[in-house]
mmCIF entry with sequence, helices, sheets and N, C-alpha, C, O atoms, coordinates in Angstrom:
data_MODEL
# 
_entry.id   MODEL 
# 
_entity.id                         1 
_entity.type                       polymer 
_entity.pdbx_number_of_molecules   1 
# 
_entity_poly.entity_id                      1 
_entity_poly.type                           'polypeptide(L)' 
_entity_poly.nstd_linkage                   no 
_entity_poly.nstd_monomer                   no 
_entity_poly.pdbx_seq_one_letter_code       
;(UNK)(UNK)(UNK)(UNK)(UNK)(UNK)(UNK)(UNK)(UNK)(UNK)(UNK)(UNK)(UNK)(UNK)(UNK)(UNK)
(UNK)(UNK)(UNK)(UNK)(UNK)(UNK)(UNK)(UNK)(UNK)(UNK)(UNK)(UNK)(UNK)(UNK)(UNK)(UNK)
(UNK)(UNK)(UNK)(UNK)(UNK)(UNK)(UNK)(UNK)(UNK)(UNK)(UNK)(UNK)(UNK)(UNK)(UNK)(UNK)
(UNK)(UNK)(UNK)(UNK)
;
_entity_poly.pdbx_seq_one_letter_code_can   XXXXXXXXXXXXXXXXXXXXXXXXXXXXXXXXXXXXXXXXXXXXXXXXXXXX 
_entity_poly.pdbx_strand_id                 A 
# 
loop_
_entity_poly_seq.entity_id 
_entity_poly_seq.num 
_entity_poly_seq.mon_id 
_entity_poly_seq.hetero 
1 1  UNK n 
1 2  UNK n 
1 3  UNK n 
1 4  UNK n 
1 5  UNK n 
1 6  UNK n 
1 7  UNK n 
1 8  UNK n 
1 9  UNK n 
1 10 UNK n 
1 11 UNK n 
1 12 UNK n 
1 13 UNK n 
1 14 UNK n 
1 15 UNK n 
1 16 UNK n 
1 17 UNK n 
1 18 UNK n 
1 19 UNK n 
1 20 UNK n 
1 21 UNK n 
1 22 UNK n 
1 23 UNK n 
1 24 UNK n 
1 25 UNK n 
1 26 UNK n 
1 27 UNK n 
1 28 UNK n 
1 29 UNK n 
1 30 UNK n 
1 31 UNK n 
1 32 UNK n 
1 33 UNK n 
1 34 UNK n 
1 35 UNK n 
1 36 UNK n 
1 37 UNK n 
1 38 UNK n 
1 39 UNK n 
1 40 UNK n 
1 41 UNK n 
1 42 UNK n 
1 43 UNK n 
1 44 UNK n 
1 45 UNK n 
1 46 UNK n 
1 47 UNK n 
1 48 UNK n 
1 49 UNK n 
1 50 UNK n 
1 51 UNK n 
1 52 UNK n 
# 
_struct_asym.id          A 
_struct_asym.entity_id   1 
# 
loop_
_struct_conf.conf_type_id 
_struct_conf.id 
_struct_conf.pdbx_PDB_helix_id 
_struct_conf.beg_label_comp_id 
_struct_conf.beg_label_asym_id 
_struct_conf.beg_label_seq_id 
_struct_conf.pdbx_beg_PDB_ins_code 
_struct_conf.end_label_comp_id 
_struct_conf.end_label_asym_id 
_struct_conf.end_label_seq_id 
_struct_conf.pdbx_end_PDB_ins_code 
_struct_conf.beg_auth_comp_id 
_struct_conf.beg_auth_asym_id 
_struct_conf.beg_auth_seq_id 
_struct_conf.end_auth_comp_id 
_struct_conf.end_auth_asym_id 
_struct_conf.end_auth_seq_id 
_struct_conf.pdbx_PDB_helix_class 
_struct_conf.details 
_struct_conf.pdbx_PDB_helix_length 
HELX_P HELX_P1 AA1 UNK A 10 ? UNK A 18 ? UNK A 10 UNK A 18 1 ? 9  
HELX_P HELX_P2 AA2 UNK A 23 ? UNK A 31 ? UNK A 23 UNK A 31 1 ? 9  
HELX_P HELX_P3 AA3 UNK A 34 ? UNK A 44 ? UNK A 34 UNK A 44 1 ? 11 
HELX_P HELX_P4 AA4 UNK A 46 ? UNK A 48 ? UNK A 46 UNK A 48 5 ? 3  
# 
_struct_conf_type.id          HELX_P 
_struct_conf_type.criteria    ? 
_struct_conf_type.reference   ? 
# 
loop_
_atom_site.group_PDB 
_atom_site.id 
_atom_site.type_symbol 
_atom_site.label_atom_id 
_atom_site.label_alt_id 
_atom_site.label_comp_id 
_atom_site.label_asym_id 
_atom_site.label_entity_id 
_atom_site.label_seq_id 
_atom_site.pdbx_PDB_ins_code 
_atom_site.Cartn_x 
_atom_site.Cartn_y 
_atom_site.Cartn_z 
_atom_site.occupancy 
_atom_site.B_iso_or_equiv 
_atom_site.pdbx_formal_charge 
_atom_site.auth_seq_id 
_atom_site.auth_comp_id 
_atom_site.auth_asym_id 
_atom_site.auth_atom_id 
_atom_site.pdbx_PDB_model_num 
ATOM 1   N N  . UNK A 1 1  ? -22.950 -12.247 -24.317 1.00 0.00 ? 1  UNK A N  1 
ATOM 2   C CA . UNK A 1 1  ? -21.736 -12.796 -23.745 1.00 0.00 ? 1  UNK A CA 1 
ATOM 3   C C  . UNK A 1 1  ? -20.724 -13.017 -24.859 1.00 0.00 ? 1  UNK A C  1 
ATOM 4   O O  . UNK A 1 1  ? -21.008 -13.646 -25.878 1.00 0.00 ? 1  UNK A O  1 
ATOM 5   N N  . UNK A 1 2  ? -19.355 -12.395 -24.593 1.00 0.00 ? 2  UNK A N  1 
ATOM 6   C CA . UNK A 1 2  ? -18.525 -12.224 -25.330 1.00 0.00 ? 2  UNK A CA 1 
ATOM 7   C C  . UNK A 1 2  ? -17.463 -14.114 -25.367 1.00 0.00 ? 2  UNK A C  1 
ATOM 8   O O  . UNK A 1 2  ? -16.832 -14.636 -24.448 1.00 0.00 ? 2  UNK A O  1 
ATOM 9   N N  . UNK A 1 3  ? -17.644 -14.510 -26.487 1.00 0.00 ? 3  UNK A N  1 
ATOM 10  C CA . UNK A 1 3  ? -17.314 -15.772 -27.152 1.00 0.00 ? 3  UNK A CA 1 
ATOM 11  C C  . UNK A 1 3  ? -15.344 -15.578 -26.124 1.00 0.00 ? 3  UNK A C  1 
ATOM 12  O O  . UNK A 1 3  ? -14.645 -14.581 -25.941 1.00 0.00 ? 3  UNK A O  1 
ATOM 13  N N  . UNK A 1 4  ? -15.158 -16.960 -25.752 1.00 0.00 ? 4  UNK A N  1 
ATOM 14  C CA . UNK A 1 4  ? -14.045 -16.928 -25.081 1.00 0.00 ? 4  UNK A CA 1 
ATOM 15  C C  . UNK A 1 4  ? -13.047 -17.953 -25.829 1.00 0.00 ? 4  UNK A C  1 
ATOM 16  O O  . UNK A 1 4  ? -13.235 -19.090 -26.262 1.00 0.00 ? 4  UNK A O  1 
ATOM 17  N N  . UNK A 1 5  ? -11.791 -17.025 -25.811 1.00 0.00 ? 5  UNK A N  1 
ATOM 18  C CA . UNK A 1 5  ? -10.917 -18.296 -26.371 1.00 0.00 ? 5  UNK A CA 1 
ATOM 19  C C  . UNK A 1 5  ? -9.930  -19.247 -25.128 1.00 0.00 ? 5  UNK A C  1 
ATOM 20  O O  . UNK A 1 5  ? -9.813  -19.124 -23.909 1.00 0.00 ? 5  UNK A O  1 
ATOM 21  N N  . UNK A 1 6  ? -9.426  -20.059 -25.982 1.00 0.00 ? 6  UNK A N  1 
ATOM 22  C CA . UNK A 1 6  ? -8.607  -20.939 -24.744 1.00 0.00 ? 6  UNK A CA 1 
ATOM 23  C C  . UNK A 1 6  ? -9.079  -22.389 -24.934 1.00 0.00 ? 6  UNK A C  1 
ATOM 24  O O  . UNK A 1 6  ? -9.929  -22.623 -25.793 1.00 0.00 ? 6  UNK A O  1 
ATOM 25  N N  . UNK A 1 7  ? -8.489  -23.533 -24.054 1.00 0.00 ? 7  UNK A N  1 
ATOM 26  C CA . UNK A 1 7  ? -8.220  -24.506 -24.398 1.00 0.00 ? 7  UNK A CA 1 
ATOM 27  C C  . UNK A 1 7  ? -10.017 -25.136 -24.159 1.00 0.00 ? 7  UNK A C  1 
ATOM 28  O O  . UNK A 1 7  ? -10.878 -24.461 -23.594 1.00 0.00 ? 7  UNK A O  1 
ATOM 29  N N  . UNK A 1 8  ? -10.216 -26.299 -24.636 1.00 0.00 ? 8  UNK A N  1 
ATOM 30  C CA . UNK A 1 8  ? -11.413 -26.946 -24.120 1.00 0.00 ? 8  UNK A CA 1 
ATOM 31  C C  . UNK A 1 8  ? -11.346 -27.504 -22.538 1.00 0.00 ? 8  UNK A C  1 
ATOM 32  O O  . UNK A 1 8  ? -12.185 -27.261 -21.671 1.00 0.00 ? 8  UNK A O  1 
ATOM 33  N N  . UNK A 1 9  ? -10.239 -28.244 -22.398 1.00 0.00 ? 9  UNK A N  1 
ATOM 34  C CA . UNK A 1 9  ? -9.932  -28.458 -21.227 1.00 0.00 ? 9  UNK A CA 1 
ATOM 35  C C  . UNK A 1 9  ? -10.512 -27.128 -19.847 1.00 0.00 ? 9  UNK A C  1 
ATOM 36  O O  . UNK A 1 9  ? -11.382 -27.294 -18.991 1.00 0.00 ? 9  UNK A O  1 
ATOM 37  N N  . UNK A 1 10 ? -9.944  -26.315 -20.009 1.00 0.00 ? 10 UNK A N  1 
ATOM 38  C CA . UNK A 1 10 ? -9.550  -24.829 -19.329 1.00 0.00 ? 10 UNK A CA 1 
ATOM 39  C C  . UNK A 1 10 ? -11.255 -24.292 -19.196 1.00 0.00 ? 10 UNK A C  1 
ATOM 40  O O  . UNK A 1 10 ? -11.904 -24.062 -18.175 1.00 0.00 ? 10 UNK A O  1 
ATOM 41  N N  . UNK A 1 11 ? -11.625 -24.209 -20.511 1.00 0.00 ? 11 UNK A N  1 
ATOM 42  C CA . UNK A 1 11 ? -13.164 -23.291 -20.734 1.00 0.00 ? 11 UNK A CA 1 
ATOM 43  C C  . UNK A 1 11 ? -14.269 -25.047 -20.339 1.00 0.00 ? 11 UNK A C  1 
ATOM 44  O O  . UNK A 1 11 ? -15.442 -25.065 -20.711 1.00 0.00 ? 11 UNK A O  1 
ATOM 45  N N  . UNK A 1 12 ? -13.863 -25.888 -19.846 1.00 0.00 ? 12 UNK A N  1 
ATOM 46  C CA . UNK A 1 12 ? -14.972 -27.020 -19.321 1.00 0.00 ? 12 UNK A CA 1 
ATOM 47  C C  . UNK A 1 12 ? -14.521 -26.066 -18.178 1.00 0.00 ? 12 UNK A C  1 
ATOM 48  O O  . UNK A 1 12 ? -15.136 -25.001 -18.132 1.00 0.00 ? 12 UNK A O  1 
ATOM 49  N N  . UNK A 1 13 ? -13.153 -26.350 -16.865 1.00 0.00 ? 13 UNK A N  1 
ATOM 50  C CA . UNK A 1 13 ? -13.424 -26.383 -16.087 1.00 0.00 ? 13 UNK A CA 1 
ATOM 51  C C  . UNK A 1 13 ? -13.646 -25.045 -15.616 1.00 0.00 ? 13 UNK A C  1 
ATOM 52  O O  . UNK A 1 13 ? -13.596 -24.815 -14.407 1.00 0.00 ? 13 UNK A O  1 
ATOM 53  N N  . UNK A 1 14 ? -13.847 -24.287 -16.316 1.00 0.00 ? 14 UNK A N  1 
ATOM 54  C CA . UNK A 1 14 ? -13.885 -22.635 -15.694 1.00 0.00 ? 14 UNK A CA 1 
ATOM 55  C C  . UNK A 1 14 ? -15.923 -22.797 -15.757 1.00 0.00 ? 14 UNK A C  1 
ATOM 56  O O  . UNK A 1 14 ? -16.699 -22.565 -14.830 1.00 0.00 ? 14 UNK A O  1 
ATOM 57  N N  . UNK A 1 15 ? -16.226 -23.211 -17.026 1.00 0.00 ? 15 UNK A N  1 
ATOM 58  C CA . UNK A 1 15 ? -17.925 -23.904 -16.512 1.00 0.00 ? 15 UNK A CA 1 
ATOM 59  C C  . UNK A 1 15 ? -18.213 -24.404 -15.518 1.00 0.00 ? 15 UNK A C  1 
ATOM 60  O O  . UNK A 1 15 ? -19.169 -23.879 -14.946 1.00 0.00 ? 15 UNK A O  1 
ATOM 61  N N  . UNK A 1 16 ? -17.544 -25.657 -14.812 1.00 0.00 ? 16 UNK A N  1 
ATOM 62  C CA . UNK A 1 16 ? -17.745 -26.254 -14.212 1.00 0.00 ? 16 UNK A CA 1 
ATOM 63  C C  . UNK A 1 16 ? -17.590 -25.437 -12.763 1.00 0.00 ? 16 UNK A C  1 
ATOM 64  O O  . UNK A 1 16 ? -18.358 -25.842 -11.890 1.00 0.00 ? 16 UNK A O  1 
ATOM 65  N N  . UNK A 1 17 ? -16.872 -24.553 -12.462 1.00 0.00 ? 17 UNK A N  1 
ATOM 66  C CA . UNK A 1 17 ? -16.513 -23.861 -11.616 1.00 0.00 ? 17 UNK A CA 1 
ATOM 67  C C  . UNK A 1 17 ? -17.510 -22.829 -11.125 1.00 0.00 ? 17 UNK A C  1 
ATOM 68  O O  . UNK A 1 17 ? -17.797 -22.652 -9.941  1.00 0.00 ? 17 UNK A O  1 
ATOM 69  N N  . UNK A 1 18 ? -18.096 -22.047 -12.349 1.00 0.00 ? 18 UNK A N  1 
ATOM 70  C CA . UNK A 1 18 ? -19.055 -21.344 -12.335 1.00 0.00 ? 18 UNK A CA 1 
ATOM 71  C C  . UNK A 1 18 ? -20.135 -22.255 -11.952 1.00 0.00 ? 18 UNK A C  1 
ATOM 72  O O  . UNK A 1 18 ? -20.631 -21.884 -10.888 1.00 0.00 ? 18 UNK A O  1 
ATOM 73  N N  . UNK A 1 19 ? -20.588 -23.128 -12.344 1.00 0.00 ? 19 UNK A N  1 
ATOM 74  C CA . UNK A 1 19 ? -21.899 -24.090 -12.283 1.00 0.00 ? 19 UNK A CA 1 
ATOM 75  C C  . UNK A 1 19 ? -22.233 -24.585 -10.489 1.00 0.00 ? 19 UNK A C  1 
ATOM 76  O O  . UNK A 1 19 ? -23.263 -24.946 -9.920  1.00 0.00 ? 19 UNK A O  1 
ATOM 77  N N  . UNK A 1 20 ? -20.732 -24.371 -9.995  1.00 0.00 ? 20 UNK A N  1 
ATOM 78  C CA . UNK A 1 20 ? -21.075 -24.794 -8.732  1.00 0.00 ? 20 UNK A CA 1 
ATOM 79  C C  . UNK A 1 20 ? -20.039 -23.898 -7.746  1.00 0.00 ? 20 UNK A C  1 
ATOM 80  O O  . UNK A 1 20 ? -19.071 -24.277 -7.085  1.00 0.00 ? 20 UNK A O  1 
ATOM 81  N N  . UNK A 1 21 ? -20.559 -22.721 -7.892  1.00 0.00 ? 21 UNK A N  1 
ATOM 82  C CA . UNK A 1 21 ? -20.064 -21.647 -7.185  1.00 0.00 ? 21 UNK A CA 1 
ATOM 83  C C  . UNK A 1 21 ? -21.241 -21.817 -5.846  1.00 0.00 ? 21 UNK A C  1 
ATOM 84  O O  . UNK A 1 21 ? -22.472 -21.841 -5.825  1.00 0.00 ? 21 UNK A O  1 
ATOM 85  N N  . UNK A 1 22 ? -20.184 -21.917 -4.788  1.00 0.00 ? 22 UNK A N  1 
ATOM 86  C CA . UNK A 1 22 ? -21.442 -21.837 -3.734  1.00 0.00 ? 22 UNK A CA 1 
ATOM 87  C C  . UNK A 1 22 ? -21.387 -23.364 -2.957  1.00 0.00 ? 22 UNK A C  1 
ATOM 88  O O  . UNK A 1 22 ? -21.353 -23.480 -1.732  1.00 0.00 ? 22 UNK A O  1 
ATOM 89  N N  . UNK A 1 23 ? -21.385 -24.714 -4.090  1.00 0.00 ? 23 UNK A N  1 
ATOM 90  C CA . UNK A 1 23 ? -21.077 -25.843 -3.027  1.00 0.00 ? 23 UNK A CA 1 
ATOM 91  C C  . UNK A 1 23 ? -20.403 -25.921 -2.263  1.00 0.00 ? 23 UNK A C  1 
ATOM 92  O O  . UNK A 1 23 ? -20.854 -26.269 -1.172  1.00 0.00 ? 23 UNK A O  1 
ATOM 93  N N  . UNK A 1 24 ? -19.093 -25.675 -2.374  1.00 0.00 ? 24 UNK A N  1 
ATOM 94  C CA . UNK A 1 24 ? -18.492 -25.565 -1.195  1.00 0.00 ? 24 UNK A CA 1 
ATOM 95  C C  . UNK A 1 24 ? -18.629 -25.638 0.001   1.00 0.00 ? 24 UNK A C  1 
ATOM 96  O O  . UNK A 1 24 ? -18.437 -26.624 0.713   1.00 0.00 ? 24 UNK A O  1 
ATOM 97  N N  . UNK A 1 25 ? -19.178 -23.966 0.478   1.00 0.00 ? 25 UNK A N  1 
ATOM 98  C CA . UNK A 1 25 ? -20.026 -24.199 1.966   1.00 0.00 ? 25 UNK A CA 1 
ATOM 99  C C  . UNK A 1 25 ? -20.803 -24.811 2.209   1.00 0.00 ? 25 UNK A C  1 
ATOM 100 O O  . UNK A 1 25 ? -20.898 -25.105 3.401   1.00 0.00 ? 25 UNK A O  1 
ATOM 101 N N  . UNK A 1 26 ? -21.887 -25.406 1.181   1.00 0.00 ? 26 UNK A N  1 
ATOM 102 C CA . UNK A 1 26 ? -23.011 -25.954 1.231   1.00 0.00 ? 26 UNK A CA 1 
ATOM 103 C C  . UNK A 1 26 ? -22.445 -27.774 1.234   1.00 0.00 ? 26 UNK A C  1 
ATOM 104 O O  . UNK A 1 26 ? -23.288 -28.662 1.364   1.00 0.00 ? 26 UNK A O  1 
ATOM 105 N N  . UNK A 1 27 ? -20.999 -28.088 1.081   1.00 0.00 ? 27 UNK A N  1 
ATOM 106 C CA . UNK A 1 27 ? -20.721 -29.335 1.218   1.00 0.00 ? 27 UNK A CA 1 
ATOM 107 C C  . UNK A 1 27 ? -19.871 -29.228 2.603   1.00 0.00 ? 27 UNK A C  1 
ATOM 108 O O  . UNK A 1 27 ? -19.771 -30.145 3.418   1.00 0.00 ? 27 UNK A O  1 
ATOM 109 N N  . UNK A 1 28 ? -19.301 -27.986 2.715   1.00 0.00 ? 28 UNK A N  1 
ATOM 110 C CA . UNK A 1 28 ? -19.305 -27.769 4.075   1.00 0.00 ? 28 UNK A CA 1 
ATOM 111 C C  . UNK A 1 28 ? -20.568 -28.434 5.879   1.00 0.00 ? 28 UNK A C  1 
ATOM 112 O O  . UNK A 1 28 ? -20.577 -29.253 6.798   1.00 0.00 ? 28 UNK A O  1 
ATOM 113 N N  . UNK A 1 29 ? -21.351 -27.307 5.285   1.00 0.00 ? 29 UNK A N  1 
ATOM 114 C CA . UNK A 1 29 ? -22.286 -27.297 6.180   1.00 0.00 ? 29 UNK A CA 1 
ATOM 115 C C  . UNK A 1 29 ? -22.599 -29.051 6.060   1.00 0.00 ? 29 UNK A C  1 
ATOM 116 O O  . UNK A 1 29 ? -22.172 -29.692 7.020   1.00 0.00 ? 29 UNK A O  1 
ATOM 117 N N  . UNK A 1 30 ? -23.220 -29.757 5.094   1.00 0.00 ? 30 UNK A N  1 
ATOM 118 C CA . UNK A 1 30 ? -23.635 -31.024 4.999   1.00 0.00 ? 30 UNK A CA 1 
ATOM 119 C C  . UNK A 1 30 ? -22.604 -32.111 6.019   1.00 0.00 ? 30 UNK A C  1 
ATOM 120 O O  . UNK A 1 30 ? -23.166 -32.744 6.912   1.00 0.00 ? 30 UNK A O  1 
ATOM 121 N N  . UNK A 1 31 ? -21.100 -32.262 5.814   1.00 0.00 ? 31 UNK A N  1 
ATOM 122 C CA . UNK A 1 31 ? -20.102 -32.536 6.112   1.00 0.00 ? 31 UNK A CA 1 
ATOM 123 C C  . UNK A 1 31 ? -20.021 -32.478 7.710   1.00 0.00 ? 31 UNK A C  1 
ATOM 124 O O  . UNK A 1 31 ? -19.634 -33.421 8.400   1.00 0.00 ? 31 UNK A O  1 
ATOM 125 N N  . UNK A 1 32 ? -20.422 -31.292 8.178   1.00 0.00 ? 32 UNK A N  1 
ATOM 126 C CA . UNK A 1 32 ? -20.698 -31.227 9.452   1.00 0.00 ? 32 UNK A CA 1 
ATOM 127 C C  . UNK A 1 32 ? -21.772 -31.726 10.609  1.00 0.00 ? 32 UNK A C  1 
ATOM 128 O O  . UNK A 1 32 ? -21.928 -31.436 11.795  1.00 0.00 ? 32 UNK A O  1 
ATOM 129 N N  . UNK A 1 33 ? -22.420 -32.597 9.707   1.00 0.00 ? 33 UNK A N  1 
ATOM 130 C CA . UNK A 1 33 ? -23.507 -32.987 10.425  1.00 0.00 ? 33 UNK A CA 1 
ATOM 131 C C  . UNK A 1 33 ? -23.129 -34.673 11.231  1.00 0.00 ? 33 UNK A C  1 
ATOM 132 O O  . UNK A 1 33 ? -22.961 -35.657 10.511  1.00 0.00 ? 33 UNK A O  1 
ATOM 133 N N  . UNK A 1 34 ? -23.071 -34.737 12.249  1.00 0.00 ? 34 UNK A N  1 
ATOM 134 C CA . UNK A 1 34 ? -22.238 -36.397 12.951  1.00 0.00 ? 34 UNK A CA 1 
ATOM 135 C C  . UNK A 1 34 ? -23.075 -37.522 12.080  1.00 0.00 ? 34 UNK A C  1 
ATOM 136 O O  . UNK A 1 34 ? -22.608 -38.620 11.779  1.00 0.00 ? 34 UNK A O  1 
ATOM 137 N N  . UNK A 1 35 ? -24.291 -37.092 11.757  1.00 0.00 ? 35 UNK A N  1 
ATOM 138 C CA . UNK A 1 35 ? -24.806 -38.548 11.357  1.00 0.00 ? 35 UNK A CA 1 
ATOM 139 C C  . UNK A 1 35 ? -24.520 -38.989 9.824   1.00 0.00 ? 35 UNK A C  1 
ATOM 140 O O  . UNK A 1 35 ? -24.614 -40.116 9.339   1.00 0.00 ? 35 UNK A O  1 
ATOM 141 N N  . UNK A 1 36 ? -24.106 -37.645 9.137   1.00 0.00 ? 36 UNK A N  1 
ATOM 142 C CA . UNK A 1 36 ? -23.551 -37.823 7.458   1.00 0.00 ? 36 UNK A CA 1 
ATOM 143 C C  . UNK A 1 36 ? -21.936 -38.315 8.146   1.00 0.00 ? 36 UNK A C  1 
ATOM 144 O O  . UNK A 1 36 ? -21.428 -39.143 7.390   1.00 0.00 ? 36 UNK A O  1 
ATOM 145 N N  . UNK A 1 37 ? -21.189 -38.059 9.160   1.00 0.00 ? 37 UNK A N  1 
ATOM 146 C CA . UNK A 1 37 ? -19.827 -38.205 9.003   1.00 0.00 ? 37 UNK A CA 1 
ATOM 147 C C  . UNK A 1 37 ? -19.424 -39.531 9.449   1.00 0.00 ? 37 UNK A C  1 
ATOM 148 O O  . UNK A 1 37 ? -18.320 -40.044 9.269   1.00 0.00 ? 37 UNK A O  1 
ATOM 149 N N  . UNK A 1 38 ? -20.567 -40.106 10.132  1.00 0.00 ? 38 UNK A N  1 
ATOM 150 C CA . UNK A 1 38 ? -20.780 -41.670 11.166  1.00 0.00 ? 38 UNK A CA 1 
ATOM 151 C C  . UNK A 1 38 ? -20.973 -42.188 9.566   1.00 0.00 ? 38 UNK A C  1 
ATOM 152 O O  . UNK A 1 38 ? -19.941 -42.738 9.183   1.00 0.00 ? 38 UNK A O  1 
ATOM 153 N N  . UNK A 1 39 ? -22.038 -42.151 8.531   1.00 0.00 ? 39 UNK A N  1 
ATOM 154 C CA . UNK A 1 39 ? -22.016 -43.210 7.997   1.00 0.00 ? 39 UNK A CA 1 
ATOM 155 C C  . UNK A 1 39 ? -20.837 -43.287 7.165   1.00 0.00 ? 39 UNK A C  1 
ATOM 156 O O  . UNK A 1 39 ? -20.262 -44.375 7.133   1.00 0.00 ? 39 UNK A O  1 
ATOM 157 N N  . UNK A 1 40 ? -20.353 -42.286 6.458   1.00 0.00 ? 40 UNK A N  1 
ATOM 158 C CA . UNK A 1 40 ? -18.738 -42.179 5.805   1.00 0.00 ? 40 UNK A CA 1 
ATOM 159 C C  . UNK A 1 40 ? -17.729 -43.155 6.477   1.00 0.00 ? 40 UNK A C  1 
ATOM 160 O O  . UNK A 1 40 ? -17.186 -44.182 6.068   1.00 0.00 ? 40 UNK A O  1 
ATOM 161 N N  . UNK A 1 41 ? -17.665 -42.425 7.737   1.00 0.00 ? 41 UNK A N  1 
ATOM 162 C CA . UNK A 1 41 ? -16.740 -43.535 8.569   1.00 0.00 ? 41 UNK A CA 1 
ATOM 163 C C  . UNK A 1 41 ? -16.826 -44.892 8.628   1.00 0.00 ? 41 UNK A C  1 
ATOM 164 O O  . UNK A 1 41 ? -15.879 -45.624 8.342   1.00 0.00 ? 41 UNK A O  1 
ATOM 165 N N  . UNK A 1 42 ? -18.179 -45.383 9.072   1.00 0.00 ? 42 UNK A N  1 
ATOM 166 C CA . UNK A 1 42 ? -18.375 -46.713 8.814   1.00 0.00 ? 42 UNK A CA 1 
ATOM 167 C C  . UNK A 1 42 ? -17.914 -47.329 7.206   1.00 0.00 ? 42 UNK A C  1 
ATOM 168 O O  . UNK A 1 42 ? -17.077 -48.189 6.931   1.00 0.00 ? 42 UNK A O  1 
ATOM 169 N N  . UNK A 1 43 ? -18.571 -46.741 6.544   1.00 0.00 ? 43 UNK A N  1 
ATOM 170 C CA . UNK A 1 43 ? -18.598 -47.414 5.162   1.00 0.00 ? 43 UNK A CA 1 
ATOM 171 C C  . UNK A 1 43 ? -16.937 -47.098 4.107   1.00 0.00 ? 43 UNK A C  1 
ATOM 172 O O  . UNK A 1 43 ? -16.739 -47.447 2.943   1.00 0.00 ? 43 UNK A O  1 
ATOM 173 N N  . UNK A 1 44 ? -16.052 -46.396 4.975   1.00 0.00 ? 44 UNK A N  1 
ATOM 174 C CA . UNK A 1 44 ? -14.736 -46.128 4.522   1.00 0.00 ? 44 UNK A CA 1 
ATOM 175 C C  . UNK A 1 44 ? -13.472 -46.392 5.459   1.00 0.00 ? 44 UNK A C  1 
ATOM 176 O O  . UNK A 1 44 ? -12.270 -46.357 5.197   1.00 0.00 ? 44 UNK A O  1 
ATOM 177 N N  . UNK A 1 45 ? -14.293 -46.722 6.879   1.00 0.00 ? 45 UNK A N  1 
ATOM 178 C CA . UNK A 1 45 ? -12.702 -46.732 7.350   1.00 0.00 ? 45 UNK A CA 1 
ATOM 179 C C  . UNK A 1 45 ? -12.762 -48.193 8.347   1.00 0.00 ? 45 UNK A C  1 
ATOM 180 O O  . UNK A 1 45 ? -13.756 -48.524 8.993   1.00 0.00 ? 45 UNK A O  1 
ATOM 181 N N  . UNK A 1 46 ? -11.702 -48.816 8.309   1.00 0.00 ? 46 UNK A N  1 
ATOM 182 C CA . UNK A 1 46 ? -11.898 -50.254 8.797   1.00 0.00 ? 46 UNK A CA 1 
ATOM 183 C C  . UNK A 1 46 ? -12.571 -50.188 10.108  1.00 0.00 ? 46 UNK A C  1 
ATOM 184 O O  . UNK A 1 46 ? -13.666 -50.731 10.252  1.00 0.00 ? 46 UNK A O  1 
ATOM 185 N N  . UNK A 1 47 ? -11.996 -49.564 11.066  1.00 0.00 ? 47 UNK A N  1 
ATOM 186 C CA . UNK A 1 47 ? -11.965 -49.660 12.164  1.00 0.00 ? 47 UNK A CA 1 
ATOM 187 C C  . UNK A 1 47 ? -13.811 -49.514 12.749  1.00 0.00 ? 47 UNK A C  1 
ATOM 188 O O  . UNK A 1 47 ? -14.274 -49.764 13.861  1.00 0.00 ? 47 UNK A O  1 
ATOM 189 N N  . UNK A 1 48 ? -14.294 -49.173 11.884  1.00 0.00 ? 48 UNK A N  1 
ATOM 190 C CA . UNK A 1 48 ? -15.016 -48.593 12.387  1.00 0.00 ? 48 UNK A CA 1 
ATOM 191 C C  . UNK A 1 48 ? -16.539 -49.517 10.968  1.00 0.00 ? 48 UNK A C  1 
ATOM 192 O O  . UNK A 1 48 ? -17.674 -49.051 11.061  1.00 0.00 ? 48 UNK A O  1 
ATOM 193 N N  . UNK A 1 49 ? -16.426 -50.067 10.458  1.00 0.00 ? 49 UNK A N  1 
ATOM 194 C CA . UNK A 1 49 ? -16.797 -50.913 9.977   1.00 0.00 ? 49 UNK A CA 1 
ATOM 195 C C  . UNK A 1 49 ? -18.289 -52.019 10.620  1.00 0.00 ? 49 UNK A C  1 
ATOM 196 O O  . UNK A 1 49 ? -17.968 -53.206 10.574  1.00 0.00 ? 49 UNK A O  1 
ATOM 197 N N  . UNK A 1 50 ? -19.028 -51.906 10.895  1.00 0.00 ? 50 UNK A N  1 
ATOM 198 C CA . UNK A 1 50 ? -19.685 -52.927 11.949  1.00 0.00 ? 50 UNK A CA 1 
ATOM 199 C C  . UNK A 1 50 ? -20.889 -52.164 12.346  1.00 0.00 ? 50 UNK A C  1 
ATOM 200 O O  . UNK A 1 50 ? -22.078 -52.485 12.367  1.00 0.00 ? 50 UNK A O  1 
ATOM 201 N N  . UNK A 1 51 ? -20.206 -50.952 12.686  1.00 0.00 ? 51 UNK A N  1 
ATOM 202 C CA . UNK A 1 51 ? -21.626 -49.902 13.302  1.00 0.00 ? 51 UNK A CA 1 
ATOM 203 C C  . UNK A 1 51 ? -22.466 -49.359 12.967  1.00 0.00 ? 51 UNK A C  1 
ATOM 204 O O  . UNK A 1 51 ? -22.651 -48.939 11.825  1.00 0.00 ? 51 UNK A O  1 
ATOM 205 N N  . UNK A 1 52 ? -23.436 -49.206 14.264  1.00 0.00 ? 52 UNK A N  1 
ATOM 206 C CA . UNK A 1 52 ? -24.333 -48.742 13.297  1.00 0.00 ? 52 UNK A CA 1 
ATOM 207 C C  . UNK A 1 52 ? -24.635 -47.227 13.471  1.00 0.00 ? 52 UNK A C  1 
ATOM 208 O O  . UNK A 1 52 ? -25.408 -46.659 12.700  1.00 0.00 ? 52 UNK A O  1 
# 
């Protein structure tokens, strides 16, 4: 692998990018599930605060 130039900033997040190629959908799919999005709601939004 050919040594890359450019900022540190830039060459972290182009790692970081590579490192999690793929979460996305996979935070997708998770995201979609009612019982991961019920406890979010509860534990972030007032209204909804109480439930269980």
């Amino acid at each position: 692998m050919d040594r890359m130039e450019g900022s540190m900033e830039v060459l972290s997040a182009m790692q970081v990018t590579a490192d999690t190629e793929g979460l996305d959908t996979e935070c997708k799919v998770l995201l979609h599930s009612k019982e991961v999005l019920a406890v979010i709601l509860r534990d972030t939004v007032e209204e909804y605060k109480g439930y269980s």
